[in-house]
C-alpha positions as CSV (number, residue, x, y, z in Angstrom):
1,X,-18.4,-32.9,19.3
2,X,-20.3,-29.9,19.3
3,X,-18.2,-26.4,21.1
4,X,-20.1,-25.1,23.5
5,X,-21.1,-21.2,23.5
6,X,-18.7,-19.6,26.2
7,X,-18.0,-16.0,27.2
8,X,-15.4,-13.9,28.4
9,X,-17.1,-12.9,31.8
10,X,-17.9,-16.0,32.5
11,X,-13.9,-17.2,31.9
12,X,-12.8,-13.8,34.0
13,X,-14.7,-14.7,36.6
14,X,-13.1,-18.7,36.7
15,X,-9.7,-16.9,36.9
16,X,-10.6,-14.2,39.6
17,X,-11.7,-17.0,42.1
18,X,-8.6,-18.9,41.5
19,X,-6.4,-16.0,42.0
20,X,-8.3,-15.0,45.3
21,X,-9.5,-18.2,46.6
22,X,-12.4,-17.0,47.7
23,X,-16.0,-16.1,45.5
24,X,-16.9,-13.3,48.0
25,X,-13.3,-11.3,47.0
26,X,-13.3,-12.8,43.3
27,X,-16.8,-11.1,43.1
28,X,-15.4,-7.8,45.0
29,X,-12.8,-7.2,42.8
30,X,-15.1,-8.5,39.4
31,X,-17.1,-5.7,41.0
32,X,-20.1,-7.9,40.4
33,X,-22.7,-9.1,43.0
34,X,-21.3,-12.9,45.0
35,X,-24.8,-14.4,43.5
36,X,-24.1,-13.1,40.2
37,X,-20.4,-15.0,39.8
38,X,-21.7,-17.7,41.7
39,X,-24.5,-18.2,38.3
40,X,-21.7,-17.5,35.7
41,X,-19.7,-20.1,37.2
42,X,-22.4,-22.3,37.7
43,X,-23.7,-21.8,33.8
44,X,-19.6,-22.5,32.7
45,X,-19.6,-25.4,34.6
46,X,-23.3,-26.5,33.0
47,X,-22.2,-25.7,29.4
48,X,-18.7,-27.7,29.5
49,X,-20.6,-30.5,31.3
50,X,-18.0,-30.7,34.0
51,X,-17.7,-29.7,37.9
52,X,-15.2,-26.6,38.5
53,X,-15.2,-26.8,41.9
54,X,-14.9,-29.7,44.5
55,X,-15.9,-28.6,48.6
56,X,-12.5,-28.8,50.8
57,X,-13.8,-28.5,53.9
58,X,-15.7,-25.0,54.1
59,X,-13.7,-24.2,51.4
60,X,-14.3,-24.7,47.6
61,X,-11.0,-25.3,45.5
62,X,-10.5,-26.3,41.7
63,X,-10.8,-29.6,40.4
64,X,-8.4,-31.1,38.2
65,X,-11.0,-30.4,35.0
66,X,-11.8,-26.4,36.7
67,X,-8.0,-26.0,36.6
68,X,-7.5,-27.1,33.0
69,X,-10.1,-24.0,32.3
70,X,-8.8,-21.6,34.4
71,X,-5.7,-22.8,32.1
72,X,-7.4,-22.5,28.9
73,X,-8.6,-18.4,30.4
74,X,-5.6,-17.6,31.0
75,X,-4.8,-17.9,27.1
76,X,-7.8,-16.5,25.8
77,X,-8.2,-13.9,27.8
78,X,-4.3,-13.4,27.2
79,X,-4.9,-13.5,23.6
80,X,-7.6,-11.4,23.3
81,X,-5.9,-8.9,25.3
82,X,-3.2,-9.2,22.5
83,X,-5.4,-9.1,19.6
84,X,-7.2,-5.7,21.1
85,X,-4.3,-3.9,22.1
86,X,-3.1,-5.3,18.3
87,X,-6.4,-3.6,16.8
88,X,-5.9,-0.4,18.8
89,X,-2.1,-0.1,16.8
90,X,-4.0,-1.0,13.7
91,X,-6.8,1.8,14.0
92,X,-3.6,4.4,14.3
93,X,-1.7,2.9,11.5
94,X,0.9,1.9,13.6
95,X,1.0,-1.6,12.7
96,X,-0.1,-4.0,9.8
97,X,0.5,-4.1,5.8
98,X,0.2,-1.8,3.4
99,X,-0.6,-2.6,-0.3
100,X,1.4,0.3,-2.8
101,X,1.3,0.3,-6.4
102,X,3.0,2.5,-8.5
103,X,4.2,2.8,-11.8
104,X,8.0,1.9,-12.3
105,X,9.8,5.3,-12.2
106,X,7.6,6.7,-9.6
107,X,9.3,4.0,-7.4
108,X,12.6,4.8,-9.0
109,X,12.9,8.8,-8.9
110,X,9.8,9.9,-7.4
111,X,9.6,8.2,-3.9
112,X,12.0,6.4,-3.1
113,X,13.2,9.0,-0.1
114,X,9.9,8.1,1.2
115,X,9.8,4.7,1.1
116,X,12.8,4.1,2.9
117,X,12.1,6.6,5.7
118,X,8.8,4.6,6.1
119,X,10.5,1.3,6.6
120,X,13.2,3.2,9.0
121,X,10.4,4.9,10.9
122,X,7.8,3.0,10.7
123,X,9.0,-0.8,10.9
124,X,6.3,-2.4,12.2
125,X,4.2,-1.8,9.3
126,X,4.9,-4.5,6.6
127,X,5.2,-2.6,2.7
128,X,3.7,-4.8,0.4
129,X,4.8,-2.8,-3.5
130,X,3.2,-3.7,-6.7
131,X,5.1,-1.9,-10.0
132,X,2.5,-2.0,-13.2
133,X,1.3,0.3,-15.7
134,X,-1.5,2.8,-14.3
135,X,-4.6,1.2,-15.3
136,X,-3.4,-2.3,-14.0
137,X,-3.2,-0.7,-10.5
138,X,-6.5,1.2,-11.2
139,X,-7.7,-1.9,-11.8
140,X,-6.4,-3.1,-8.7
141,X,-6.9,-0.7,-6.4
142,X,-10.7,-1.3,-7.2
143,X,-10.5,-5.3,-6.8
144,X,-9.3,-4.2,-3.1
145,X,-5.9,-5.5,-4.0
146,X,-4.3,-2.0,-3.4
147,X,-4.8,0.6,-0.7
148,X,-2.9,3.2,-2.6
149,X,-1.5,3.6,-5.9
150,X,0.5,6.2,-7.6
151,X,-0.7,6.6,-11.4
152,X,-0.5,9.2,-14.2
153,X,-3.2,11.6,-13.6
154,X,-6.1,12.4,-13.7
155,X,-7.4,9.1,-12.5
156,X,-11.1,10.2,-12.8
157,X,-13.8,11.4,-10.0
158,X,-14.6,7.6,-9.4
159,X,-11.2,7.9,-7.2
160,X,-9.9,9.9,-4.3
161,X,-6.3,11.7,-5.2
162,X,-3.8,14.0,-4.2
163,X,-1.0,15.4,-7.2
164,X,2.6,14.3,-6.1
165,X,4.5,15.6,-9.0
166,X,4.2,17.0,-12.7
167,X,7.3,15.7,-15.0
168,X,8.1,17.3,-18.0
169,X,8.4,15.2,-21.1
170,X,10.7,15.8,-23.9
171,X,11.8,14.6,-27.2
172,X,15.3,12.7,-27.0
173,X,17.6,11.7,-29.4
174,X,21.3,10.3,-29.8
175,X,23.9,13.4,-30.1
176,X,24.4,14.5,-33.4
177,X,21.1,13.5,-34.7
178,X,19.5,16.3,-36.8
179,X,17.0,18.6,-34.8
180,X,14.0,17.3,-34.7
181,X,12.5,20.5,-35.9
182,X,13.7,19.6,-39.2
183,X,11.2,17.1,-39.5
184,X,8.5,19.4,-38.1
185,X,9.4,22.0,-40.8
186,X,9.6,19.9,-44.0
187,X,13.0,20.3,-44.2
188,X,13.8,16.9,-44.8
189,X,11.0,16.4,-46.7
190,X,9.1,15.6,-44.0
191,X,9.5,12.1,-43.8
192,X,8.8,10.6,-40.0
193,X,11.8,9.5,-37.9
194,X,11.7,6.1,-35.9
195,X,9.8,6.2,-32.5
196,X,10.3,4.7,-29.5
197,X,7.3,4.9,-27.7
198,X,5.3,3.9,-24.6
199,X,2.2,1.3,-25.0
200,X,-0.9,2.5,-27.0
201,X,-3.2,1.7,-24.4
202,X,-1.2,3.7,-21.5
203,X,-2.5,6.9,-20.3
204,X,1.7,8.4,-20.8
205,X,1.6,7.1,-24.5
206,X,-2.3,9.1,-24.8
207,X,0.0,12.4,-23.4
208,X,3.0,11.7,-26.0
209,X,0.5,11.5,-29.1
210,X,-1.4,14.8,-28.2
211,X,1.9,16.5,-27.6
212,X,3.5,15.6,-31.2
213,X,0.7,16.1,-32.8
214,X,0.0,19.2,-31.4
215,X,3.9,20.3,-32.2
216,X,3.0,19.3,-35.9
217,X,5.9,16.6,-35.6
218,X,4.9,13.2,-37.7
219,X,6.6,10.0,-36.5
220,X,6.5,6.2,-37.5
221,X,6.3,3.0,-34.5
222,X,9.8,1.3,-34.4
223,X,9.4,0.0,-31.0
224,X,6.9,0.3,-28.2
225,X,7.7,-0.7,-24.5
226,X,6.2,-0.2,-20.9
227,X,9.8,0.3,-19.4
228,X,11.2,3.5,-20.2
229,X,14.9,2.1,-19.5
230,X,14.8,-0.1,-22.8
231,X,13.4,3.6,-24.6
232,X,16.1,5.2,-23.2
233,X,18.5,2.7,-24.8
234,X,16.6,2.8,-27.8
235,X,17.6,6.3,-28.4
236,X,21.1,6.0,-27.1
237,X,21.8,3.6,-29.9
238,X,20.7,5.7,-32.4
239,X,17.7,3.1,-33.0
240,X,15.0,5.7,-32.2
241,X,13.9,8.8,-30.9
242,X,11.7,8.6,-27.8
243,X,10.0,10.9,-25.2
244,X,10.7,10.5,-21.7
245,X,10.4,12.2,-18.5
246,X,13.5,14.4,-18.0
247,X,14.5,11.6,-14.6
248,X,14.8,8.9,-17.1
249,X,16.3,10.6,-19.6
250,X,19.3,12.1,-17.3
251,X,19.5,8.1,-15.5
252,X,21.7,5.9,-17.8
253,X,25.0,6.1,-16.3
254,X,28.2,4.6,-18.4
255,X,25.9,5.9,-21.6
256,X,26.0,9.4,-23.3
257,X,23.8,12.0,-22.3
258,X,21.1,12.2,-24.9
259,X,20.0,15.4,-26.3
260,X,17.1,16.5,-25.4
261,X,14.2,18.3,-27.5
262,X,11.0,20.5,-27.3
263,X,8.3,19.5,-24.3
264,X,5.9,17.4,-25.8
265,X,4.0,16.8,-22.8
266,X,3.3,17.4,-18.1
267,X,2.5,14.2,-17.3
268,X,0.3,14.6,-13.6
269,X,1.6,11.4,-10.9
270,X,-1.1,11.0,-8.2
271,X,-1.5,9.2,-5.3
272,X,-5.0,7.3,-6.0
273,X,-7.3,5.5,-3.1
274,X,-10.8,4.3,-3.6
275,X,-13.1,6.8,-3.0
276,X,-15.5,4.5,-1.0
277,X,-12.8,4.9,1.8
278,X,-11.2,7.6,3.7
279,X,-7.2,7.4,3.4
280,X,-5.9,4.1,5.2
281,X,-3.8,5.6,8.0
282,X,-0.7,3.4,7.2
283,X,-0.9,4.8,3.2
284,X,-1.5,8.8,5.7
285,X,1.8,7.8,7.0
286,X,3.5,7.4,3.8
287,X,1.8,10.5,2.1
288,X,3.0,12.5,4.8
289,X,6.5,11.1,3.8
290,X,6.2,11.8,0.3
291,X,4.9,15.4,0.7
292,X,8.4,15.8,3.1
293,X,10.8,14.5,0.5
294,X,12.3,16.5,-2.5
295,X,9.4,14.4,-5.3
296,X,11.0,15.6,-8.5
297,X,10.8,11.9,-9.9
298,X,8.9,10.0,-12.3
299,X,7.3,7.1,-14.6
């Protein structure tokens, strides 16, 4: 069966006879011309194939069929009505989801304030969190899978971005371990420690190289990890040194506080959105949050 092409006037019309009995008032209050509702009505009845109306008397009155769509109005019109004042919320970022992505301490240390004032003030908005390495959520965020994402910096003109925090990144090592200026200045001979480090193809690992090569301080691969927990432990063992930001470093509790070296590296965390797009007004919301909070965090 083929639906038949119906419109909202049309359908306000149905309803404004029913609820005034009478076409001359319906049209009154429609603020519409009596011929002109009498036509819509007509051209509803035409395109459902069905009378509306039965005469009662001088009096025209619904039949059973016209009061079935009068019924069917009622919850389209209702609906729409809905969905509009729905759309209106949307517009203002009051309602719907947002999509974050962030790298795993950033949700840990750097926002976490935020995010839970935006579920507390904002509930009607539905968080939607994605934790990955930065150039996953790039990747991401330009599939349209993410409408904000909070990387390590720069994320490159292709991108809109605001800087939420720079973390400083320092060698750390078990207590006791020799300074690691030793190795830097031959006096063990030189020979590399073991490293803990980030992935190779991660924009923090890119940071770590630059900064211990630039401090002249050699190093050999023991381990590599995305999760700077498991680095942390890494070097609380004694298995390696690593270089973490100074959140992650200070975070193990029941463990010993590691000693900490020279700065290798300022790692930049940014909030990222595609630059096609101004700011959705949900991912404003939380921005605003974030820029409120004490952001000292980082991943």
């Amino acid at each position: 069966m083929d639906i038949p092409p119906l419109n909202f006037r049309s359908l306000r019309c149905l309803q404004a006879v029913e609820r005034s009995g009478s076409f001359t008032e319906a049209a009154w209050e429609l603020g519409i011309s009596q011929p002109a509702l009498s036509h819509s009505l007509a051209e509803l009845a035409k395109r459902l194939g069905a009378p509306l109306f039965r005469k009662d008397g001088r009096r025209r009155v619904l039949t059973e069929g016209g009061y079935r769509v009068a019924r069917y109005a009622d919850h389209v019109l209702g609906q729409t009505t809905d969905l509009l004042r729905w759309l209106d919320s949307w517009e203002k970022g009051e309602v719907g989801s947002l999509r974050v992505g962030m790298i795993d301490t950033v949700g840990l240390y750097t926002i976490p304030v935020a995010l839970l004032r935006m579920q507390e003030e904002h509930s009607s908005i539905e968080l939607q969190l994605v934790v990955d390495e930065s150039g996953e959520l790039l990747s991401m965020l330009d599939d349209y899978e993410l409408d904000l994402a909070f990387v390590v910096g720069p994320a490159g003109p292709q991108y809109n971005s605001t800087q939420i925090t720079t973390e400083r990144m320092h060698v750390y090592s078990r207590p006791g371990s020799p300074p690691v200026e030793a190795i830097r200045s031959g006096r063990d001979g030189g020979s590399p420690d073991a490293w803990a480090f980030y992935p190779p193809d991660s924009r923090t690992r890119l940071l770590v190289d630059q900064g211990l090569a630039r401090l002249g301080i050699p190093y050999q691969v023991a381990l590599e990890s995305g999760n700077p927990s498991v680095l942390r432990q890494m070097a609380v063992f004694g298995y390696a040194r690593t270089v973490l930001p100074r959140q992650v470093a200070a975070s193990g509790e029941g463990y010993p506080d590691l000693e900490e070296g020279p700065l290798v590296a300022l790692r930049r965390i940014e909030g990222v959105w595609r630059s096609d797009a101004e700011l959705d007004p949900r991912a404003s919301k939380l921005m605003k949050l974030i820029g409120a909070a004490d952001t000292s965090g980082g991943g």
